[in-house]
PyMOL Python script that loads the backbone (N, CA, C, O; Angstrom):
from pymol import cmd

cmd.read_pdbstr("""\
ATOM      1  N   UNK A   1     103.837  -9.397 -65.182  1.00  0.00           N
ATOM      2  CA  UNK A   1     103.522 -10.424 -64.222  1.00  0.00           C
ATOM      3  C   UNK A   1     102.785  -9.776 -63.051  1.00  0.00           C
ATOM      4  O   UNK A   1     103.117  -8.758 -62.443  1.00  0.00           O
ATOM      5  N   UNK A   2     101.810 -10.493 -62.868  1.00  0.00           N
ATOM      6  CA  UNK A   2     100.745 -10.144 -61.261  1.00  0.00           C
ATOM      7  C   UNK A   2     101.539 -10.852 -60.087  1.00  0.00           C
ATOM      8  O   UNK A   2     102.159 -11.914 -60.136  1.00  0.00           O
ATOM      9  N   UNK A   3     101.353  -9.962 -58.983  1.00  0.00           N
ATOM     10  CA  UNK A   3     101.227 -10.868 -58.147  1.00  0.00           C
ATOM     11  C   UNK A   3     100.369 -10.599 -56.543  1.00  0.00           C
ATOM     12  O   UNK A   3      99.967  -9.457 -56.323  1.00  0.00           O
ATOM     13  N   UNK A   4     100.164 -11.550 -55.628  1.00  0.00           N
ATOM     14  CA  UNK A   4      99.537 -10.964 -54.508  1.00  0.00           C
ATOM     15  C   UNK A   4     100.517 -10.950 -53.199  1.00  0.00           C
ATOM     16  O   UNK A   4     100.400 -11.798 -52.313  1.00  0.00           O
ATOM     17  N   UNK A   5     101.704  -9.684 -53.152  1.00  0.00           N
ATOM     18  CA  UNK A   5     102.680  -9.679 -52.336  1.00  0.00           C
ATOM     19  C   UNK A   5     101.882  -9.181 -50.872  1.00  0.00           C
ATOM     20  O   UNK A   5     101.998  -9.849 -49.844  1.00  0.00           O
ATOM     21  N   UNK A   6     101.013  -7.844 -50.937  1.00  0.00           N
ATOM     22  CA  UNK A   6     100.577  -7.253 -50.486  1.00  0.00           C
ATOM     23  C   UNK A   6      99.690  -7.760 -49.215  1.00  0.00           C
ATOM     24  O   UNK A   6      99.643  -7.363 -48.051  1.00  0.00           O
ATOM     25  N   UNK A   7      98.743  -9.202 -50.179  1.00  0.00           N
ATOM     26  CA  UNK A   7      97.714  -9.232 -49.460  1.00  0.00           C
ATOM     27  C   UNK A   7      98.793 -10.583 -47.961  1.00  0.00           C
ATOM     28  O   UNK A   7      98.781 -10.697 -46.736  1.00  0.00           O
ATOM     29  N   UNK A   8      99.417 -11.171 -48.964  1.00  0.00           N
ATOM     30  CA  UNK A   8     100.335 -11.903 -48.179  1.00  0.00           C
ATOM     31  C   UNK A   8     101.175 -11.728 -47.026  1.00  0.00           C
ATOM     32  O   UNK A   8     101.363 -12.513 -46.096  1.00  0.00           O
ATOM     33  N   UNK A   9     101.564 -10.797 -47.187  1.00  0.00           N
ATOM     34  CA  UNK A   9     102.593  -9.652 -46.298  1.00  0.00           C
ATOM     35  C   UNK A   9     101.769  -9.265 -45.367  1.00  0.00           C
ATOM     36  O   UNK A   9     102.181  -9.380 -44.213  1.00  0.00           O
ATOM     37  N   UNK A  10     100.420  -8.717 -45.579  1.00  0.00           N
ATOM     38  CA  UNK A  10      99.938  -7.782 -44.611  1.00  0.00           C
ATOM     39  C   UNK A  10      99.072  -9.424 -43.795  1.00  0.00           C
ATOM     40  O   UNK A  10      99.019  -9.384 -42.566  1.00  0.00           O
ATOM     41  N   UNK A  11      98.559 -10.521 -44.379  1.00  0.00           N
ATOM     42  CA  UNK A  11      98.399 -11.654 -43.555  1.00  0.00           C
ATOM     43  C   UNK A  11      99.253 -11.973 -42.689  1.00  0.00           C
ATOM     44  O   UNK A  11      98.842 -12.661 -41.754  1.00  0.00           O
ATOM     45  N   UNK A  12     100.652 -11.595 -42.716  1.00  0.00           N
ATOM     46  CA  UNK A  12     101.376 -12.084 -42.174  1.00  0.00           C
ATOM     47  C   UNK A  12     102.067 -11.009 -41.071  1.00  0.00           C
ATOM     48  O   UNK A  12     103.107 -11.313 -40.487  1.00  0.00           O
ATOM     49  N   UNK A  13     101.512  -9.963 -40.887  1.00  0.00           N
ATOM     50  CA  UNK A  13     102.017  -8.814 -39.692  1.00  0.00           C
ATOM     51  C   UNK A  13     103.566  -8.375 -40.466  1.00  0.00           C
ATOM     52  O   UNK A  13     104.684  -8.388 -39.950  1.00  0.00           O
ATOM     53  N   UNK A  14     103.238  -8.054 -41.644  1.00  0.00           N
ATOM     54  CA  UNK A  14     104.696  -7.613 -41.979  1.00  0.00           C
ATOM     55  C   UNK A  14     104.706  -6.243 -42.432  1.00  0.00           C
ATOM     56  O   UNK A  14     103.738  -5.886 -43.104  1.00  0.00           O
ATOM     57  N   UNK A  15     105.476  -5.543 -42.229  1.00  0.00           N
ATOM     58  CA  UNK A  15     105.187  -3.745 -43.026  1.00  0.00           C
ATOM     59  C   UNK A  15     106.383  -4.015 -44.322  1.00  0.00           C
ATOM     60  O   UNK A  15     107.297  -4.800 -44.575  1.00  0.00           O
ATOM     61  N   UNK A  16     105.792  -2.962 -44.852  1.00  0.00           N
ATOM     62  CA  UNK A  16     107.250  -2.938 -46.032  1.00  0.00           C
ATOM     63  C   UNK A  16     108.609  -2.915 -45.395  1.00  0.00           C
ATOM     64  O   UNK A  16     109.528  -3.619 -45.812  1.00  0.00           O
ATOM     65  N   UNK A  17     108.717  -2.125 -44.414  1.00  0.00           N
ATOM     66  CA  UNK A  17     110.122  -2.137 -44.136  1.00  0.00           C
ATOM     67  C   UNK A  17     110.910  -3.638 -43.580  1.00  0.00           C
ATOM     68  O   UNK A  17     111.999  -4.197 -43.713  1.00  0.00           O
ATOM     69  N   UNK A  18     109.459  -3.889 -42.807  1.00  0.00           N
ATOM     70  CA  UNK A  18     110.052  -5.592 -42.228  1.00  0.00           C
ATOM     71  C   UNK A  18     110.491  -6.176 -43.757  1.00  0.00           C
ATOM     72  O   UNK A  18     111.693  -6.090 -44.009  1.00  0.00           O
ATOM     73  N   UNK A  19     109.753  -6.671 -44.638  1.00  0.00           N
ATOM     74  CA  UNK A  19     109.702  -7.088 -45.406  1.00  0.00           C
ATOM     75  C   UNK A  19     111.431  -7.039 -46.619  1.00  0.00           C
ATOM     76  O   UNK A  19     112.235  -7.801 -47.157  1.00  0.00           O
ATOM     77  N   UNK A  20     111.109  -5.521 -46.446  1.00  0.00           N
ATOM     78  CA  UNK A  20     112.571  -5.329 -47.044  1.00  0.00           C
ATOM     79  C   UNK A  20     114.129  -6.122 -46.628  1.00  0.00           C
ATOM     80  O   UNK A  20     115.073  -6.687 -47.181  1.00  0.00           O
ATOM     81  N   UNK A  21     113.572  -5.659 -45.049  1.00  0.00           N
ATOM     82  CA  UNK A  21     114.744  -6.003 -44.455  1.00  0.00           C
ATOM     83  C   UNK A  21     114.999  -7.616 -44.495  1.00  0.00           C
ATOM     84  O   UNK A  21     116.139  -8.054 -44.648  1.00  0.00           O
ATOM     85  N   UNK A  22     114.321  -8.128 -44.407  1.00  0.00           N
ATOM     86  CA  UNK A  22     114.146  -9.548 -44.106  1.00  0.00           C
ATOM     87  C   UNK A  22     114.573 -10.469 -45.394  1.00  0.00           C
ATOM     88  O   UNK A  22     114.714 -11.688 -45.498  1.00  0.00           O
ATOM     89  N   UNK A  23     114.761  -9.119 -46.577  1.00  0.00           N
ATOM     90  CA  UNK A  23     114.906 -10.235 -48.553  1.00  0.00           C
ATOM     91  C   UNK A  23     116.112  -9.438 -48.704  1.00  0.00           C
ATOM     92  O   UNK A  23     116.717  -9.700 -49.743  1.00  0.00           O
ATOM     93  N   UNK A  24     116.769  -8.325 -47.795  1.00  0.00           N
ATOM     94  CA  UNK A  24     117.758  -7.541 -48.217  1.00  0.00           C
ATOM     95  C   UNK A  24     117.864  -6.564 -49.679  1.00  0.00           C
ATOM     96  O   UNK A  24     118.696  -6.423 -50.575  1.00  0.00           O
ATOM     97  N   UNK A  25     116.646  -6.053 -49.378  1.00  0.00           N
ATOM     98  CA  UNK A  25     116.394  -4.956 -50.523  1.00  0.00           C
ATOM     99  C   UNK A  25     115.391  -3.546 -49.948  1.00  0.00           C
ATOM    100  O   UNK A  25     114.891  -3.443 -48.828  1.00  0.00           O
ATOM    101  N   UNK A  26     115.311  -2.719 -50.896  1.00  0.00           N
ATOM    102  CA  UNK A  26     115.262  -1.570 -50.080  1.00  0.00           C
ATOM    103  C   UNK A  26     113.421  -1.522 -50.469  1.00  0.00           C
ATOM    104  O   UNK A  26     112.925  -2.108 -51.431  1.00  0.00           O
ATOM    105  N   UNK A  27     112.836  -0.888 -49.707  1.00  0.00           N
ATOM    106  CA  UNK A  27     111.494  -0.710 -49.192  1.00  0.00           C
ATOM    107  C   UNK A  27     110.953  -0.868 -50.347  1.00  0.00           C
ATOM    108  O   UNK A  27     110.089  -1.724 -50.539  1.00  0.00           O
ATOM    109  N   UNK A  28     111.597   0.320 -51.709  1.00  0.00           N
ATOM    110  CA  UNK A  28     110.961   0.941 -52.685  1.00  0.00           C
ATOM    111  C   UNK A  28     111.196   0.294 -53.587  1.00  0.00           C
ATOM    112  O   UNK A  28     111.036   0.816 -54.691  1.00  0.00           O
ATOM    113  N   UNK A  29     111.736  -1.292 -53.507  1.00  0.00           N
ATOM    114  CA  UNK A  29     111.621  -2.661 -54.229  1.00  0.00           C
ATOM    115  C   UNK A  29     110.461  -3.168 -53.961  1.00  0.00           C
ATOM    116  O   UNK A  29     109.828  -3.510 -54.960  1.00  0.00           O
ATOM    117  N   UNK A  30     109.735  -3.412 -52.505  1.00  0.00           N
ATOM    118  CA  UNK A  30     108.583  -4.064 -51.939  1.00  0.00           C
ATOM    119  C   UNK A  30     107.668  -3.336 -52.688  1.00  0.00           C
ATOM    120  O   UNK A  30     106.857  -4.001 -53.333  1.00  0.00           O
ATOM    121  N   UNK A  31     107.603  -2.065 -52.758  1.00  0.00           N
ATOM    122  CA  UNK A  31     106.314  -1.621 -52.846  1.00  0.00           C
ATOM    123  C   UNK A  31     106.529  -1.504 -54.539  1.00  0.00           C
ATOM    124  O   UNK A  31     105.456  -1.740 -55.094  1.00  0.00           O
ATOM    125  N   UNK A  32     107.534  -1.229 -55.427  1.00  0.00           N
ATOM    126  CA  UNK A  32     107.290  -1.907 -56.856  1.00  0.00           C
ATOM    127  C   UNK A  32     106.815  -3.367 -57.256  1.00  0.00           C
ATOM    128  O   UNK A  32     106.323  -3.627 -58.354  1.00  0.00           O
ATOM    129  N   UNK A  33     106.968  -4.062 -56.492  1.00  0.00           N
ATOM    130  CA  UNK A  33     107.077  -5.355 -56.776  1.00  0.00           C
ATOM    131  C   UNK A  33     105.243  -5.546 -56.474  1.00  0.00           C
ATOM    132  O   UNK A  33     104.487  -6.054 -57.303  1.00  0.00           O
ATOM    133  N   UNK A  34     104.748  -4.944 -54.941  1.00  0.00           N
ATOM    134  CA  UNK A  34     103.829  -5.203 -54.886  1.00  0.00           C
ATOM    135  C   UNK A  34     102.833  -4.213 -55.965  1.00  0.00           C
ATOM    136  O   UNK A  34     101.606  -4.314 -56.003  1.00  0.00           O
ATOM    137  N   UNK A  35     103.477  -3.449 -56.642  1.00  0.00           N
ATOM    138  CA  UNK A  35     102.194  -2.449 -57.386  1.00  0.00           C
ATOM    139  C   UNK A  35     102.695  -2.969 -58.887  1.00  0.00           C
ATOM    140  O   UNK A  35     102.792  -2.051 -59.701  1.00  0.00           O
ATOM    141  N   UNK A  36     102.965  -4.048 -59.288  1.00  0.00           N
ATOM    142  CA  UNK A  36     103.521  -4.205 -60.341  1.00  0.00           C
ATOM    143  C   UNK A  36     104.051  -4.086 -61.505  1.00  0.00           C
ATOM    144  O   UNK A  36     103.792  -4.478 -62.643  1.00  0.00           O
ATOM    145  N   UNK A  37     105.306  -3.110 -60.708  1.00  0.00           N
ATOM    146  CA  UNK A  37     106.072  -2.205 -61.521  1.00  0.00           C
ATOM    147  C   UNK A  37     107.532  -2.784 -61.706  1.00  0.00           C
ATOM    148  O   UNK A  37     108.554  -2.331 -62.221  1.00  0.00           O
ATOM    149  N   UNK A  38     107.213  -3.952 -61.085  1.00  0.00           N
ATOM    150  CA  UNK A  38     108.626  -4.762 -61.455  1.00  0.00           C
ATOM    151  C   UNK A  38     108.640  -5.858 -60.925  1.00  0.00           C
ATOM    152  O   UNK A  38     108.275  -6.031 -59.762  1.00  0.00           O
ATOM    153  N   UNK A  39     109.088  -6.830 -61.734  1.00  0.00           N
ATOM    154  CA  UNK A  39     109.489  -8.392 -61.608  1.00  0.00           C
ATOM    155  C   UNK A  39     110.485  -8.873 -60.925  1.00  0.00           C
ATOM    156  O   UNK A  39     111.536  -8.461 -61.417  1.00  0.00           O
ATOM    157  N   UNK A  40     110.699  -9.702 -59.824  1.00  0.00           N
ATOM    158  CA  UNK A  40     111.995  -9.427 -59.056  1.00  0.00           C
ATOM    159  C   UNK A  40     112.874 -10.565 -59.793  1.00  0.00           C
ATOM    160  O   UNK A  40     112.319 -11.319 -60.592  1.00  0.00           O
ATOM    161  N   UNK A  41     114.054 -10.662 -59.553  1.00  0.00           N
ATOM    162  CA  UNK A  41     114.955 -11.866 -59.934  1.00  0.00           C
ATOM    163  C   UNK A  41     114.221 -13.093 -59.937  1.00  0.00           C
ATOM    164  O   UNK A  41     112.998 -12.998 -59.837  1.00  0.00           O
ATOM    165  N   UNK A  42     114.704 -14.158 -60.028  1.00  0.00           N
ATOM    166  CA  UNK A  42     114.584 -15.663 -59.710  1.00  0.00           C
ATOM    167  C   UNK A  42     114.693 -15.478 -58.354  1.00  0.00           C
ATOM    168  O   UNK A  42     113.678 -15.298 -57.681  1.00  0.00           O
ATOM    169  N   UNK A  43     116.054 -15.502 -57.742  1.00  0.00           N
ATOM    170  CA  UNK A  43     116.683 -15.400 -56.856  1.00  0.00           C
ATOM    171  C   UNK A  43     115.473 -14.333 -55.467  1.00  0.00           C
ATOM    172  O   UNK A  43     115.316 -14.934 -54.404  1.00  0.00           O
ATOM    173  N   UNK A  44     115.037 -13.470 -55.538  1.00  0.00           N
ATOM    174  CA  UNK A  44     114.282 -12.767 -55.104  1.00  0.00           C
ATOM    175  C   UNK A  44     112.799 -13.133 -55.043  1.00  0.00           C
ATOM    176  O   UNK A  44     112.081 -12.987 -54.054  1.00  0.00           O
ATOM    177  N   UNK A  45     112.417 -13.654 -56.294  1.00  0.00           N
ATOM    178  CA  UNK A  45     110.938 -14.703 -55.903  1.00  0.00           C
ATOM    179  C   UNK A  45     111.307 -15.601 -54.901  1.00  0.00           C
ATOM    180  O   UNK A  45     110.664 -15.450 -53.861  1.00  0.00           O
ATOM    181  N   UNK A  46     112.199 -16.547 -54.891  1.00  0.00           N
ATOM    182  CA  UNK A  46     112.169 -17.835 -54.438  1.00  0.00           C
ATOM    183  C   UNK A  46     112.470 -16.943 -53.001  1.00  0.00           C
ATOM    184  O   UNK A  46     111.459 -17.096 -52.315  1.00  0.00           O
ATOM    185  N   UNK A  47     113.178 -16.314 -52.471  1.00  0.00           N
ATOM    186  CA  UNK A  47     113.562 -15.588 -51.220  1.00  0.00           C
ATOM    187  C   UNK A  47     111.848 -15.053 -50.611  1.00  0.00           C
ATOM    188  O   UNK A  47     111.356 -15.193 -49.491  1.00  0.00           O
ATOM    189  N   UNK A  48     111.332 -14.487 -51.729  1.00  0.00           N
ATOM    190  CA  UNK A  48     110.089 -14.254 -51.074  1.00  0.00           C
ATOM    191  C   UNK A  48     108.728 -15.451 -50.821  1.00  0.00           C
ATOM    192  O   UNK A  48     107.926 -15.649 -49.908  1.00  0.00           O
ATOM    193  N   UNK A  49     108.955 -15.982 -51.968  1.00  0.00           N
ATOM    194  CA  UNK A  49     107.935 -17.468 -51.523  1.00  0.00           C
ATOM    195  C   UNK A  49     108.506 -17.977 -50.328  1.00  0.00           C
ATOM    196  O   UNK A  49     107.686 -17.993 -49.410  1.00  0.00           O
ATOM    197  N   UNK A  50     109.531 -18.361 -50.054  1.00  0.00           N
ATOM    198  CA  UNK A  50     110.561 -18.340 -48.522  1.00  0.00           C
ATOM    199  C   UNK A  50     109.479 -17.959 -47.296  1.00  0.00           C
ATOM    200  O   UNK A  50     108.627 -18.527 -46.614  1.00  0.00           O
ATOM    201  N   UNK A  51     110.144 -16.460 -47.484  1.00  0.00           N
ATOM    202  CA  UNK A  51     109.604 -15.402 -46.623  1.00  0.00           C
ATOM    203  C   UNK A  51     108.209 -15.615 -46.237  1.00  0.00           C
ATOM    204  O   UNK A  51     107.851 -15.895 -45.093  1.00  0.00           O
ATOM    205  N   UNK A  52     107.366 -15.455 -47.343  1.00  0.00           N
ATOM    206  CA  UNK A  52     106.025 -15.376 -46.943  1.00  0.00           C
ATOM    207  C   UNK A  52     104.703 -17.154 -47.163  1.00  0.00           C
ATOM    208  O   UNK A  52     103.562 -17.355 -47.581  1.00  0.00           O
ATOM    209  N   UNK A  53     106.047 -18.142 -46.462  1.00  0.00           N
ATOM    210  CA  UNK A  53     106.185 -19.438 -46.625  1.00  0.00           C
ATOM    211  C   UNK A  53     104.624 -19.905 -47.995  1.00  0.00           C
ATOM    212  O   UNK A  53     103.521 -20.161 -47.513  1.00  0.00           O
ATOM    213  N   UNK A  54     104.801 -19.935 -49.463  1.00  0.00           N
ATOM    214  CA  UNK A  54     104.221 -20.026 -50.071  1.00  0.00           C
ATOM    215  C   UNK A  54     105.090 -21.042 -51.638  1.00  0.00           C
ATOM    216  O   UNK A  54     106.288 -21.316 -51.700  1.00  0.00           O
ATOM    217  N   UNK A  55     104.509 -21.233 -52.214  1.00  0.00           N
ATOM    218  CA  UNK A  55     104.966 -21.340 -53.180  1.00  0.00           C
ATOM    219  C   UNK A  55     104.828 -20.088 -54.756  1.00  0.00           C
ATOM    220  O   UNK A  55     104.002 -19.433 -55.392  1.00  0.00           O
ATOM    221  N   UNK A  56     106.274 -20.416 -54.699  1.00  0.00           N
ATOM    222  CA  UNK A  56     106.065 -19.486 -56.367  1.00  0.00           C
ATOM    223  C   UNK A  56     104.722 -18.899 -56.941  1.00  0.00           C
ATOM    224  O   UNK A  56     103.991 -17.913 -57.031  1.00  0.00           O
ATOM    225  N   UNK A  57     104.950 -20.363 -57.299  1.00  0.00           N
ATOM    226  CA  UNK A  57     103.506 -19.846 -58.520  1.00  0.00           C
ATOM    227  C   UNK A  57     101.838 -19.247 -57.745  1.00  0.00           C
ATOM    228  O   UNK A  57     100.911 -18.645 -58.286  1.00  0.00           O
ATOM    229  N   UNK A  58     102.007 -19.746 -56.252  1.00  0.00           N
ATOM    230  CA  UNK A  58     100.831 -18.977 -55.957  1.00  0.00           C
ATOM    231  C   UNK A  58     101.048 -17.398 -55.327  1.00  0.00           C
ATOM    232  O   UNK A  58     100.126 -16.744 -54.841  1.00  0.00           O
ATOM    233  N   UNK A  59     102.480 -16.923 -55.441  1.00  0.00           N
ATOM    234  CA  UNK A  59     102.616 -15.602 -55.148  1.00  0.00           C
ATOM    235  C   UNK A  59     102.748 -14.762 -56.856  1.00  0.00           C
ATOM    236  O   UNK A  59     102.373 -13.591 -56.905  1.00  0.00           O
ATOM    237  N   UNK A  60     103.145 -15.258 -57.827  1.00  0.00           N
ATOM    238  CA  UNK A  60     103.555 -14.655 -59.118  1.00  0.00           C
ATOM    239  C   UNK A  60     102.574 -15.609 -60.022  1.00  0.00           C
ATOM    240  O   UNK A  60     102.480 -16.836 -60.063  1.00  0.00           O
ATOM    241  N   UNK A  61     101.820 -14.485 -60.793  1.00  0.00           N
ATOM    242  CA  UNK A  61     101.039 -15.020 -62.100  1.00  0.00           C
ATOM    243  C   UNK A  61     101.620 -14.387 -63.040  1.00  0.00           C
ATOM    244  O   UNK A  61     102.528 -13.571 -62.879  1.00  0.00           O
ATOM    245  N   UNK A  62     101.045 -14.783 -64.277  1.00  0.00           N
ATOM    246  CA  UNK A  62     101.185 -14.018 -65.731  1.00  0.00           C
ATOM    247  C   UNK A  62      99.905 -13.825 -65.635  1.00  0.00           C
ATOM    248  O   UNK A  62      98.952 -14.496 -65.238  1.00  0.00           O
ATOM    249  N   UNK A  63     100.143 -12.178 -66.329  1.00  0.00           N
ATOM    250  CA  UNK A  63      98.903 -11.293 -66.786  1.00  0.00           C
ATOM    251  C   UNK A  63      98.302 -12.111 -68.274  1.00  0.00           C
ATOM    252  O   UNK A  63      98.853 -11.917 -69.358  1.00  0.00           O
ATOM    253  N   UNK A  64      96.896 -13.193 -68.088  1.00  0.00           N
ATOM    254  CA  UNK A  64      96.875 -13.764 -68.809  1.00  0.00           C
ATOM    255  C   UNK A  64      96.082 -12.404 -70.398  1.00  0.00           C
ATOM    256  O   UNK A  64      95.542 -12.687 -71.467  1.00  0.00           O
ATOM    257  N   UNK A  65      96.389 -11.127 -69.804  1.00  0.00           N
ATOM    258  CA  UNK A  65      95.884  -9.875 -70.523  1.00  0.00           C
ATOM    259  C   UNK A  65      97.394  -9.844 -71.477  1.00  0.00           C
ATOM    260  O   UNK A  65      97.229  -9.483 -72.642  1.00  0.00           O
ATOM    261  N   UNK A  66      98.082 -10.012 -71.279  1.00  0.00           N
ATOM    262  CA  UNK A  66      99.938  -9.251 -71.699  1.00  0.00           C
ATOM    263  C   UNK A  66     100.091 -10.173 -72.551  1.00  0.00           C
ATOM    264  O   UNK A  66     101.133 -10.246 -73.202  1.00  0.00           O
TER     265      UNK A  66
END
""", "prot")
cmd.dss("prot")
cmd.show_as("cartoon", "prot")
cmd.util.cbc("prot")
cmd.orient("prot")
């Protein structure tokens, strides 16, 4: 799964660490998640569409490649 955490986050004046702190997970979740090295929960998307006031599906795609 793709997604654009990065470009969102940094629109929004956030650093990784804000970011972390703010979904209650540790930095080196943010920056997997944003280099897409990992898929977060349900529970953890919806916290971040939250966060970075968006919806789901326009923060998380499928790699229509995979």
């Amino acid at each position: 799964m793709k997604n654009n955490i990065k470009e969102l986050r940094k629109a929004r004046g956030l650093r990784q660490e804000d970011m972390a702190k703010l979904l209650g997970v540790s930095r080196q979740t943010i920056v997997a998640m944003e280099n897409d090295k990992y898929d977060p929960t349900l529970e953890l998307a919806i916290k971040t569409a939250r966060l970075l006031e968006q919806p789901v599906e326009s923060i998380f795609f499928l790699d229509e490649e995979s």
